[in-house]
C-alpha positions in Angstrom: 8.2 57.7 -16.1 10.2 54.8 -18.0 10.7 51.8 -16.3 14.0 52.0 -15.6 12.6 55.0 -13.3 10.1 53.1 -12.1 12.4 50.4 -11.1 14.5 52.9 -8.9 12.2 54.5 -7.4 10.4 50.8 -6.2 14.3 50.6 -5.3 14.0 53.1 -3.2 11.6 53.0 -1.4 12.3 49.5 -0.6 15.7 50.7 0.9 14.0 52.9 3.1 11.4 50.2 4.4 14.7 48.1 5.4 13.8 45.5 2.8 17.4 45.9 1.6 17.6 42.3 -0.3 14.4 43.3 -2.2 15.7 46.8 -3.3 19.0 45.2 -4.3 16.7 43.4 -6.8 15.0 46.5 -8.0 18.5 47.9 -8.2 19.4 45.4 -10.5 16.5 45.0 -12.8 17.1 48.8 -13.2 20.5 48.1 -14.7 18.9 45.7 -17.0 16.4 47.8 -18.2 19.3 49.9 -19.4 19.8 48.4 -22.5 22.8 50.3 -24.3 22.6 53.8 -21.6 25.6 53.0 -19.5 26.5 56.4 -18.4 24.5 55.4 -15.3 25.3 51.6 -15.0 27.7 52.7 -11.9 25.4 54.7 -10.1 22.5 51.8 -10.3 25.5 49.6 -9.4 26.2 51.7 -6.3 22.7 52.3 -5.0 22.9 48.4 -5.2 25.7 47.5 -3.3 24.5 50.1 -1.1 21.5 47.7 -0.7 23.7 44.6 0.0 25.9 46.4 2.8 22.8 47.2 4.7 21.4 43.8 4.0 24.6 42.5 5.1 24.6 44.2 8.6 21.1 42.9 9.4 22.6 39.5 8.9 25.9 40.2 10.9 27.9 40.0 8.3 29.9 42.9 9.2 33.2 42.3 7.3 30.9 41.8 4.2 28.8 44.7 4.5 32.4 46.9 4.8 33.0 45.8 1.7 29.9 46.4 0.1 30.1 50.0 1.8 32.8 50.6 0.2 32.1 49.6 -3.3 28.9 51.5 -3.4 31.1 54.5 -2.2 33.8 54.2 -4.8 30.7 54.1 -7.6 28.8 56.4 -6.7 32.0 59.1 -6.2 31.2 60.2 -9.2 28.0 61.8 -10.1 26.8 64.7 -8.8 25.0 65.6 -5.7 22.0 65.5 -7.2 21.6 62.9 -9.9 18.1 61.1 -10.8 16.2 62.4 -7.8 18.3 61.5 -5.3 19.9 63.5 -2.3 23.1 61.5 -3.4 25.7 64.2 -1.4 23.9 63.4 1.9 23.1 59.5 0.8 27.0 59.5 0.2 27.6 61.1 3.6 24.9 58.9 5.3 26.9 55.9 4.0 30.7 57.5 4.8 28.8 57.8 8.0 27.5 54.1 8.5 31.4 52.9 7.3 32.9 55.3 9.9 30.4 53.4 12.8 31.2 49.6 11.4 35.4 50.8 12.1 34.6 52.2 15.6 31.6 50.1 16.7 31.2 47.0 14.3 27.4 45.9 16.1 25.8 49.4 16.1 23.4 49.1 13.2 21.3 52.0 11.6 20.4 52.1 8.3 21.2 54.9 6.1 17.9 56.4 4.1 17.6 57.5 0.3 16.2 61.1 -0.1 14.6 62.3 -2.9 14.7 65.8 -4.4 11.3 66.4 -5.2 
């Protein structure tokens, strides 16, 4: 396992402890670590802003976390539904999910989890 594998999966497993701030930071030292490989630099980017949303909505910050939802939507739309060991079709759906909740009941809060293929 490189590192940049090793950062994602700490990512991940960070996400689904609710330690979203944290796994935003292992989302982002993953992108560093990707040197010159930026086929991938929008699907770290999502699983990131996917991290900020949720840390968002524990803060409140509801408006913001939209946004984030959003974003980490739009870049992950295009990768398969299975890319680097993750569920991403039902992560995708777990998030179009959450987004759907903030429109119809903006303080109902439960976070979305990563699954893993393996």
């Amino acid at each position: 396992m490189n590192e940049v594998d090793v950062q994602l999966a700490l990512g991940v497993e960070l996400f689904n402890r609710g330690e979203f701030f944290e796994a935003h930071e292992a989302m982002e030292d993953a992108m560093n670590l990707l040197e010159n490989d930026t086929a991938d630099w929008d699907f770290y980017l999502g699983l990131l802003r996917a991290s900020v949303a949720n840390h968002k909505l524990a803060d409140g910050e509801i408006a913001s976390a939209r946004l984030h939802l959003r974003a980490a939507l739009k870049f992950l739309a295009p990768y398969p539904d299975r890319h680097r060991g993750i569920k991403l079709r039902e992560f995708r759906s777990a998030l179009t999910a959450e987004l759907a909740r903030l429109d119809s009941r903006p303080t109902a809060f439960t976070p979305p989890r990563i699954e893993l293929t393996g």
